[in-house]
C-alpha positions as protocol buffer text, in pm:
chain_id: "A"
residue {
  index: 1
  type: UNK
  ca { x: -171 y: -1981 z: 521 }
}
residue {
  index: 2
  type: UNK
  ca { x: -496 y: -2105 z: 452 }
}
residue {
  index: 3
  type: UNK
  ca { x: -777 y: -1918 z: 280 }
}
residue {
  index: 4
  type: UNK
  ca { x: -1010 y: -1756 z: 530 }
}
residue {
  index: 5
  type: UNK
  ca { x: -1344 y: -1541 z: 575 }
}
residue {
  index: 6
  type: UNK
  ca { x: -1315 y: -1185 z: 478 }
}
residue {
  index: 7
  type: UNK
  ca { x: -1610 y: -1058 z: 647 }
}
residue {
  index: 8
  type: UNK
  ca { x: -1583 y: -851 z: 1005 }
}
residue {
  index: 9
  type: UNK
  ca { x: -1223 y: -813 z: 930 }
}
residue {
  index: 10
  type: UNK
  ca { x: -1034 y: -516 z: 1040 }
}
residue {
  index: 11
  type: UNK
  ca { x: -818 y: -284 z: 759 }
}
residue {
  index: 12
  type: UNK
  ca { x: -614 y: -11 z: 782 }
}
residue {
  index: 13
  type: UNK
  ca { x: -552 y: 149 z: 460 }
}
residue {
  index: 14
  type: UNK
  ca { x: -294 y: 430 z: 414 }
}
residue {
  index: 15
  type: UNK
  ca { x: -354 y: 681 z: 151 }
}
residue {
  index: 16
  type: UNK
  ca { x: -731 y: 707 z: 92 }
}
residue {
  index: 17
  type: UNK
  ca { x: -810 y: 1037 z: -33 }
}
residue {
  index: 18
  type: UNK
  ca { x: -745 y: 1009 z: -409 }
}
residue {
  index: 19
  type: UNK
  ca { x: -963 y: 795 z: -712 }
}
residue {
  index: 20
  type: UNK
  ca { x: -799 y: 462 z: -649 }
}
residue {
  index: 21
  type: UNK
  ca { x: -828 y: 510 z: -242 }
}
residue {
  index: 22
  type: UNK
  ca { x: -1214 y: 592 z: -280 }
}
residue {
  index: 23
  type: UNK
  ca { x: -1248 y: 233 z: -476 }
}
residue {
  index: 24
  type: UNK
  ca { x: -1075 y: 75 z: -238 }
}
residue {
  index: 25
  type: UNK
  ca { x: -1286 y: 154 z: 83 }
}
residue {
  index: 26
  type: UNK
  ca { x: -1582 y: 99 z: -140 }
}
residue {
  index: 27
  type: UNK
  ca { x: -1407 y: -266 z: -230 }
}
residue {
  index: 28
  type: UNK
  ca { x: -1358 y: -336 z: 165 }
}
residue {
  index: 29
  type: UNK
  ca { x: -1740 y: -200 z: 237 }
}
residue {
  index: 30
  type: UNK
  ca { x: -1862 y: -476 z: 10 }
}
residue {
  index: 31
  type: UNK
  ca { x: -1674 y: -765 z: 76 }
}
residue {
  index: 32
  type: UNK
  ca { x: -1782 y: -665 z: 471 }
}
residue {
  index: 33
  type: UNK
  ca { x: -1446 y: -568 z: 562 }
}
residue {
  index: 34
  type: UNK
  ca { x: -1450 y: -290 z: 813 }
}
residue {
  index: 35
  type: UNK
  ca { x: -1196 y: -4 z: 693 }
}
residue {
  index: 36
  type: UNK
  ca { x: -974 y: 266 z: 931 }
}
residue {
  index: 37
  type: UNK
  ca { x: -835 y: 518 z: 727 }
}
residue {
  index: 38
  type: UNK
  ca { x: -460 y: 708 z: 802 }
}
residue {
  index: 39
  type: UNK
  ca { x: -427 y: 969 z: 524 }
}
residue {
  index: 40
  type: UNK
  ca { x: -129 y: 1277 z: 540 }
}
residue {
  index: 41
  type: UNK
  ca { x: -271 y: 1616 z: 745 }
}
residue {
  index: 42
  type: UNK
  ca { x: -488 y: 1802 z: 520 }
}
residue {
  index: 43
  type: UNK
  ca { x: -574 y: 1501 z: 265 }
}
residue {
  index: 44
  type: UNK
  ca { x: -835 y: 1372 z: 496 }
}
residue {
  index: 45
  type: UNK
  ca { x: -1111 y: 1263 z: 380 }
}
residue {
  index: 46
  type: UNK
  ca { x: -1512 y: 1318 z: 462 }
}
residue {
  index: 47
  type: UNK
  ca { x: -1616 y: 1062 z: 497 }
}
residue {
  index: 48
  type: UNK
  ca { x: -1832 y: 889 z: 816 }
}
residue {
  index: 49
  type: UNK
  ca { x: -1501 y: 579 z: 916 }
}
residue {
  index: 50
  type: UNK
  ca { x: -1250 y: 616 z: 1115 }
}
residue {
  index: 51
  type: UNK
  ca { x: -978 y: 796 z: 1059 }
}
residue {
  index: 52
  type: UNK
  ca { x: -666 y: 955 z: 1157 }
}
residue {
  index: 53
  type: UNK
  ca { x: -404 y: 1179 z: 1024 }
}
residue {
  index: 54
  type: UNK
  ca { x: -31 y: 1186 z: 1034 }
}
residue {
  index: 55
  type: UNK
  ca { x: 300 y: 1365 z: 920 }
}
residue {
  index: 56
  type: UNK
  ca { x: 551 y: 1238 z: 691 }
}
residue {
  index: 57
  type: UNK
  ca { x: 848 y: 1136 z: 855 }
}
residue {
  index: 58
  type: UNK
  ca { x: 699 y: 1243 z: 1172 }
}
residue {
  index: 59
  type: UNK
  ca { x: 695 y: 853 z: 1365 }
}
residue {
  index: 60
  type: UNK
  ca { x: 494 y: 969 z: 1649 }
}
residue {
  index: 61
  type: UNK
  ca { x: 201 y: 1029 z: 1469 }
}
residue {
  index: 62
  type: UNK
  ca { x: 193 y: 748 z: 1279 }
}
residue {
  index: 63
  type: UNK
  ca { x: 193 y: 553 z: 1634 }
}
residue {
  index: 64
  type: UNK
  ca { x: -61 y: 789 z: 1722 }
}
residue {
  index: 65
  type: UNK
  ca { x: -289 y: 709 z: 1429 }
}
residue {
  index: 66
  type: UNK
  ca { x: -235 y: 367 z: 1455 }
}
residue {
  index: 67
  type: UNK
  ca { x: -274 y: 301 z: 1851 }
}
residue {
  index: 68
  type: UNK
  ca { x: -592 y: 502 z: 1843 }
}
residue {
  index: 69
  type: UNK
  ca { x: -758 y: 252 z: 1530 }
}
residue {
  index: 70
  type: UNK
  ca { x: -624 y: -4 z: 1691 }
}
residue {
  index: 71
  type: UNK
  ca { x: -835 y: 85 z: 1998 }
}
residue {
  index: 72
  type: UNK
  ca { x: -1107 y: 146 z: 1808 }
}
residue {
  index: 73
  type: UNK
  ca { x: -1127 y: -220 z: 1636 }
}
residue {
  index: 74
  type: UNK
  ca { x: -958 y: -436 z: 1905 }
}
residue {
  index: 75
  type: UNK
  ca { x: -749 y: -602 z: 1648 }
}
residue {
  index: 76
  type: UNK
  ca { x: -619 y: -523 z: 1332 }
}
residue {
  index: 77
  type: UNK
  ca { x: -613 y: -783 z: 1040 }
}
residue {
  index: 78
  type: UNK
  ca { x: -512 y: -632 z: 760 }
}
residue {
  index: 79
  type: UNK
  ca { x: -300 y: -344 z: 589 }
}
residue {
  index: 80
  type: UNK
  ca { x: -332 y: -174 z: 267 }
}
residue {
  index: 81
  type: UNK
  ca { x: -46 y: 70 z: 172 }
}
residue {
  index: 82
  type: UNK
  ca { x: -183 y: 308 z: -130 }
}
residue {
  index: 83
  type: UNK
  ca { x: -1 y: 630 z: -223 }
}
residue {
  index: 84
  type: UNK
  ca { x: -195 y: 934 z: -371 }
}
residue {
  index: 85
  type: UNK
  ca { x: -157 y: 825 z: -738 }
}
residue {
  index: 86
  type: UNK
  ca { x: -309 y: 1116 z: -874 }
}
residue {
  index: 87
  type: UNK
  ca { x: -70 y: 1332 z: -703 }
}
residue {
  index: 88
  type: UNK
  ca { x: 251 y: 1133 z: -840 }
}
residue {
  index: 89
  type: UNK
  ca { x: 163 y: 1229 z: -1184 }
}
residue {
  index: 90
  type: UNK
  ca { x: 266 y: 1600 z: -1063 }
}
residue {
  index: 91
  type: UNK
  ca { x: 617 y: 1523 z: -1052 }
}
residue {
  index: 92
  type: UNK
  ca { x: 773 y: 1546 z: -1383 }
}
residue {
  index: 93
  type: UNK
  ca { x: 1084 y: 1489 z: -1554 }
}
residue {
  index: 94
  type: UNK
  ca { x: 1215 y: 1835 z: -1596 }
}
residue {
  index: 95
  type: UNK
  ca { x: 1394 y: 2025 z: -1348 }
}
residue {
  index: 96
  type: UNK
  ca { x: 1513 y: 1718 z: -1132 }
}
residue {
  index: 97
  type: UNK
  ca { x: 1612 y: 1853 z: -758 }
}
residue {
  index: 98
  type: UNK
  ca { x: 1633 y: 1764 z: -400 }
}
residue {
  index: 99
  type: UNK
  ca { x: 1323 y: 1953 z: -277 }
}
residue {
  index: 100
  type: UNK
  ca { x: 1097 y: 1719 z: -542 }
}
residue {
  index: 101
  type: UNK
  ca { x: 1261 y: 1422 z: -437 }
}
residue {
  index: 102
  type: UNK
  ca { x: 1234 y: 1490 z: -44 }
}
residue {
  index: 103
  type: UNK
  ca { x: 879 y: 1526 z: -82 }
}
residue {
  index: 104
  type: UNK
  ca { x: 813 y: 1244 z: -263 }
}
residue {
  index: 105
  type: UNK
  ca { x: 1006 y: 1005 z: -45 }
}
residue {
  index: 106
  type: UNK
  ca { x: 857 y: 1170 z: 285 }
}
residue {
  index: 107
  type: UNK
  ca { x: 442 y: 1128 z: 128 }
}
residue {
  index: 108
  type: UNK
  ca { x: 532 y: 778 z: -46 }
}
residue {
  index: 109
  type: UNK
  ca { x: 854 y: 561 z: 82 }
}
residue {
  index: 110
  type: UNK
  ca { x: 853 y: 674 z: 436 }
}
residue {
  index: 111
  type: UNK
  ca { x: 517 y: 676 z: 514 }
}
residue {
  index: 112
  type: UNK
  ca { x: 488 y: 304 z: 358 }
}
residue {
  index: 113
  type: UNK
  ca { x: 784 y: 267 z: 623 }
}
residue {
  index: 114
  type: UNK
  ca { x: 656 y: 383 z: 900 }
}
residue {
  index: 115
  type: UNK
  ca { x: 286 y: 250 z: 870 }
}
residue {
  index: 116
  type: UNK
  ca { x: 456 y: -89 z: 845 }
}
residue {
  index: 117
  type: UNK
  ca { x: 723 y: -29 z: 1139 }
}
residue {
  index: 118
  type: UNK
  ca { x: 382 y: 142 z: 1382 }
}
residue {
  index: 119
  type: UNK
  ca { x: 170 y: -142 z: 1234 }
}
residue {
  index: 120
  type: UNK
  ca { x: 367 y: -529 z: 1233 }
}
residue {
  index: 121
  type: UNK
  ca { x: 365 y: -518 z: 1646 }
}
residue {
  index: 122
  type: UNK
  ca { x: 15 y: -564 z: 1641 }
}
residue {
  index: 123
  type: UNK
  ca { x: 48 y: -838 z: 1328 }
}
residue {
  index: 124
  type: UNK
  ca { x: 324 y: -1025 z: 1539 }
}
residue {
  index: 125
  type: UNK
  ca { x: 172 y: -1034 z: 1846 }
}
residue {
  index: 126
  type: UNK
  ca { x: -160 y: -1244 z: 1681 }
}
residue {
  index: 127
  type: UNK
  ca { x: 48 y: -1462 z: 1466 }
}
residue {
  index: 128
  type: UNK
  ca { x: -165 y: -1311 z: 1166 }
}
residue {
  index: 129
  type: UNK
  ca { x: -181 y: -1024 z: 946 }
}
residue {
  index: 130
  type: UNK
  ca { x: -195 y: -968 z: 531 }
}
residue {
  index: 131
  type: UNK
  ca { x: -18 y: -697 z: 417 }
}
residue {
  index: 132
  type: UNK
  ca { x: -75 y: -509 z: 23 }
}
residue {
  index: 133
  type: UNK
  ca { x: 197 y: -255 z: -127 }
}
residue {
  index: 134
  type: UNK
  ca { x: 32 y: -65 z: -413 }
}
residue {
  index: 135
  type: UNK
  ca { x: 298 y: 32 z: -614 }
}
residue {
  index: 136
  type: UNK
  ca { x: 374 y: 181 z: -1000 }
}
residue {
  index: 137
  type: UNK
  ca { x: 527 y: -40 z: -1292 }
}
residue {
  index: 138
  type: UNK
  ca { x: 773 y: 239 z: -1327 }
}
residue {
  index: 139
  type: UNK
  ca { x: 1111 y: 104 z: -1320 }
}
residue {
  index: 140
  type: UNK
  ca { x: 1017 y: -273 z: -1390 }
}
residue {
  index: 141
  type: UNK
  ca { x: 1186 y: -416 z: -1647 }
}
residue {
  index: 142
  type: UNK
  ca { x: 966 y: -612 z: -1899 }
}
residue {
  index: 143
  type: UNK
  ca { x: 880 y: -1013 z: -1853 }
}
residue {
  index: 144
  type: UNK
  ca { x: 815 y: -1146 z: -2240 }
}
residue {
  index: 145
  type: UNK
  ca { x: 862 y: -817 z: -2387 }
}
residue {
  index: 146
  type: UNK
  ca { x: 1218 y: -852 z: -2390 }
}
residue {
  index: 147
  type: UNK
  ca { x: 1511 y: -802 z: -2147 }
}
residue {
  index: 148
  type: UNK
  ca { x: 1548 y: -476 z: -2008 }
}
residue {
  index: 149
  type: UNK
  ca { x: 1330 y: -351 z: -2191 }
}
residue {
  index: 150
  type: UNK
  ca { x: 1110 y: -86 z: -1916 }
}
residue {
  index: 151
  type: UNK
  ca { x: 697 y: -149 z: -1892 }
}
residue {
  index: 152
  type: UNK
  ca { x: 629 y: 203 z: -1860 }
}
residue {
  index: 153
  type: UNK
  ca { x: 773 y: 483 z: -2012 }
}
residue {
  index: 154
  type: UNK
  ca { x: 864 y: 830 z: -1960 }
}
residue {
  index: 155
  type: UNK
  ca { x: 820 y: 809 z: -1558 }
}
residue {
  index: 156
  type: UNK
  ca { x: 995 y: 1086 z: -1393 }
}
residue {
  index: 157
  type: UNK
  ca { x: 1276 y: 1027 z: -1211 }
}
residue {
  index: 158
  type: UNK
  ca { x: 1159 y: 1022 z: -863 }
}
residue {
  index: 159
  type: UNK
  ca { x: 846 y: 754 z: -941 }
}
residue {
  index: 160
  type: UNK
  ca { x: 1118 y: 527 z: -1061 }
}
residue {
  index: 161
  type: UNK
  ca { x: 1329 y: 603 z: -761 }
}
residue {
  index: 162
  type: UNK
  ca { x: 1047 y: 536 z: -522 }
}
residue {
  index: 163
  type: UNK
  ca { x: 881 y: 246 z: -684 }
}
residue {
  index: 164
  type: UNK
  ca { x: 1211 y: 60 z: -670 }
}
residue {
  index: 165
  type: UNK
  ca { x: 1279 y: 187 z: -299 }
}
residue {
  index: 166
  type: UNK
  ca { x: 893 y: 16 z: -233 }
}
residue {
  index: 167
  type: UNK
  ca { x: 940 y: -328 z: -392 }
}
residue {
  index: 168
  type: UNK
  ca { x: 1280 y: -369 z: -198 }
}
residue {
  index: 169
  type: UNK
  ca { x: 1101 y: -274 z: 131 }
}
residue {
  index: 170
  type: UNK
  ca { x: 856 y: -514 z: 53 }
}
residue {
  index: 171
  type: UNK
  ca { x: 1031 y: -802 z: -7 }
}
residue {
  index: 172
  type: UNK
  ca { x: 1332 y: -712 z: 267 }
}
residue {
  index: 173
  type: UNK
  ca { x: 1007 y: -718 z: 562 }
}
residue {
  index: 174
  type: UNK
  ca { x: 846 y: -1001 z: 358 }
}
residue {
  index: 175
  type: UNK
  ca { x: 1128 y: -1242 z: 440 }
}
residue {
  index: 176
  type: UNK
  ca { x: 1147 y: -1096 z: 795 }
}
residue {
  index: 177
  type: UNK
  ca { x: 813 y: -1170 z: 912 }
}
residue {
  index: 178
  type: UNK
  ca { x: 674 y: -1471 z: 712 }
}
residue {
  index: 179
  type: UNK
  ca { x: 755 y: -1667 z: 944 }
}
residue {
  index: 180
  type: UNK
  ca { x: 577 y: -1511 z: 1206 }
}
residue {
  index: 181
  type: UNK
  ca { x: 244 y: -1572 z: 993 }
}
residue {
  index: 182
  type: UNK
  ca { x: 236 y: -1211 z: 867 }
}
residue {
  index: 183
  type: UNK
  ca { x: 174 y: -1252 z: 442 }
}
residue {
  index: 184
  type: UNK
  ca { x: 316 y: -971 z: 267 }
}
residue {
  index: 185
  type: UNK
  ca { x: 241 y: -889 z: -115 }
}
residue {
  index: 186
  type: UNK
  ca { x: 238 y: -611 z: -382 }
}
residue {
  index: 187
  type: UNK
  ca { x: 21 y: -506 z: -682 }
}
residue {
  index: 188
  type: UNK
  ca { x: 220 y: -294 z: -918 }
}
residue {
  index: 189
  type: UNK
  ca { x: 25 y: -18 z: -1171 }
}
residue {
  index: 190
  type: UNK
  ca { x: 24 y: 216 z: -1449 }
}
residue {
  index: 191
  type: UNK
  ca { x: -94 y: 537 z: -1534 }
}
residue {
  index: 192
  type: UNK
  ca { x: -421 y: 462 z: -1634 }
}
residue {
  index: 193
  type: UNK
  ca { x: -516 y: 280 z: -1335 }
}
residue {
  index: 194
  type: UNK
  ca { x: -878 y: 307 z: -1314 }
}
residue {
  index: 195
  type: UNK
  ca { x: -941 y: 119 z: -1642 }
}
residue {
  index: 196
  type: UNK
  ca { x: -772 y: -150 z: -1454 }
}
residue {
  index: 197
  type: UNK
  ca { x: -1020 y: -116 z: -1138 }
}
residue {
  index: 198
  type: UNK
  ca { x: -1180 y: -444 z: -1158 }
}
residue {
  index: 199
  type: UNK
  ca { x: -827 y: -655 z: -1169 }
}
residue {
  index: 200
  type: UNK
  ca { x: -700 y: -454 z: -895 }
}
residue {
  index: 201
  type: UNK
  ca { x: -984 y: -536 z: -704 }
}
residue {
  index: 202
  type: UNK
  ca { x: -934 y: -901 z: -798 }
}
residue {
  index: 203
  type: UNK
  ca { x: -549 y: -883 z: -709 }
}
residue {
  index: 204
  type: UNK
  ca { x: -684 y: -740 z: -353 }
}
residue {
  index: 205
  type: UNK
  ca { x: -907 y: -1006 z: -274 }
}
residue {
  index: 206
  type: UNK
  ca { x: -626 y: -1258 z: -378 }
}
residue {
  index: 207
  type: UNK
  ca { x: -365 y: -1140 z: -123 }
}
residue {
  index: 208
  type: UNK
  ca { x: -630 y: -1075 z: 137 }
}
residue {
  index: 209
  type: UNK
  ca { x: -799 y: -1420 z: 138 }
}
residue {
  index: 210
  type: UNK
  ca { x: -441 y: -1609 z: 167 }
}
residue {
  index: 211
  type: UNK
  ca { x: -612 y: -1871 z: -121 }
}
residue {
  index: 212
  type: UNK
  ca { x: -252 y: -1831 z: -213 }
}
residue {
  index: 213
  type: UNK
  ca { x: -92 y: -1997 z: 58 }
}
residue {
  index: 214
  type: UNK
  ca { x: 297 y: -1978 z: -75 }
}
residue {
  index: 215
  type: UNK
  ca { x: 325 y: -1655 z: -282 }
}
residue {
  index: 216
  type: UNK
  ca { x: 476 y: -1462 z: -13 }
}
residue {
  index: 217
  type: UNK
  ca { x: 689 y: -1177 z: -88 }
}
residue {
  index: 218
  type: UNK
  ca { x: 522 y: -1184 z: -443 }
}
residue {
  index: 219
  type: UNK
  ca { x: 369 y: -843 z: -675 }
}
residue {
  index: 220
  type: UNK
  ca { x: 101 y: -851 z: -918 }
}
residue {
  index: 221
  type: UNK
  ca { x: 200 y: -636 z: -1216 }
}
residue {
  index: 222
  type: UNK
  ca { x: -151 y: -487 z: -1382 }
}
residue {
  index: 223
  type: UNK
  ca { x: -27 y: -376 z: -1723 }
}
């Protein structure tokens, strides 16, 4: 894929409401890409774009949300999947159960799922489309630092859980639909994201332009 012009493109981005969703529309705004936000019911934001709202788990509203942005921009170009960070940080170690993990896994892996099952029709049908998973470094194993030795520590149980559950899903589709001209890529953070605002905001730009024409399937880790 060859490196294009960002400007007038169309981007859905998943997950807005929250400090690192707020940079990222303000990111889009400036480079002239024209953002449509899907955020869970009752995390919407206030802001003047447009936007829908969906259900986790609940499919028909994500091909609600996505059908009616897709109406409003004629064509979508690009997708940005980015969890509510700040609310991960809620879900501790202690007192591991079901009920924590269901909710995680509905907000974070399934709606990742299911904004990328409503959305890759659209990508498929105009032979393009760049795709972004924001993920956490929990449960990567260090590169340099040694062997199996973990990049972040003390992440609860069900970030680790998810994270890993994102970065297969995202490399399982990758290989799917490459061929089909679809680019799909990850950026991978810690806890103290927003020092790193300027590098994710790099990493962005990277997968969105396709200057990168074979790193497919590939994640940034911002550590």
């Amino acid at each position: 894929m060859e490196s294009i012009e960002l400007k007038g493109k169309k981007c859905i981005l998943f997950g807005a409401n929250d400090p690192l969703g707020m940079n990222i529309i303000k990111h889009l705004l400036e480079m002239g890409i024209e953002p449509g936000l899907i955020d869970i019911d009752g995390k919407e934001t206030n802001l003047d774009l447009p936007q829908e709202t969906v259900i986790p788990g609940d499919e028909k509203t994500f091909k609600r949300a996505v059908d009616n942005l897709s109406a409003k921009f004629g064509k979508i170009d690009f997708l940005i999947l980015s969890y509510y960070f700040e609310d991960k940080l809620k879900f501790f170690i202690d007192d591991p159960n079901l009920e924590k993990w269901d909710l995680i896994r509905e907000r974070w892996v399934d709606s990742y799922f299911l904004c990328m099952k409503t959305i890759a029709p659209h990508f498929i049908k105009n032979r393009f489309g760049r795709v972004v998973f924001l993920n956490t470094l929990a449960g990567y194993t260090g590169e340099g630092e040694g062997e199996g030795e973990l990049i972040i520590e003390n992440s609860s149980i069900y970030e680790c859980a998810a994270s890993s559950a994102i970065t297969g899903m995202m490399t399982s589709i990758a290989r799917q639909i490459i061929p089909m001209g679809i680019s799909v890529n990850g950026i991978a953070i810690r806890p103290n994201y927003m020092e790193d605002i300027e590098r994710i905001n790099d990493a962005i730009d990277l997968w969105l332009s396709g200057v990168l024409t074979y790193s497919c399937g590939q994640i940034i880790r911002i550590y």
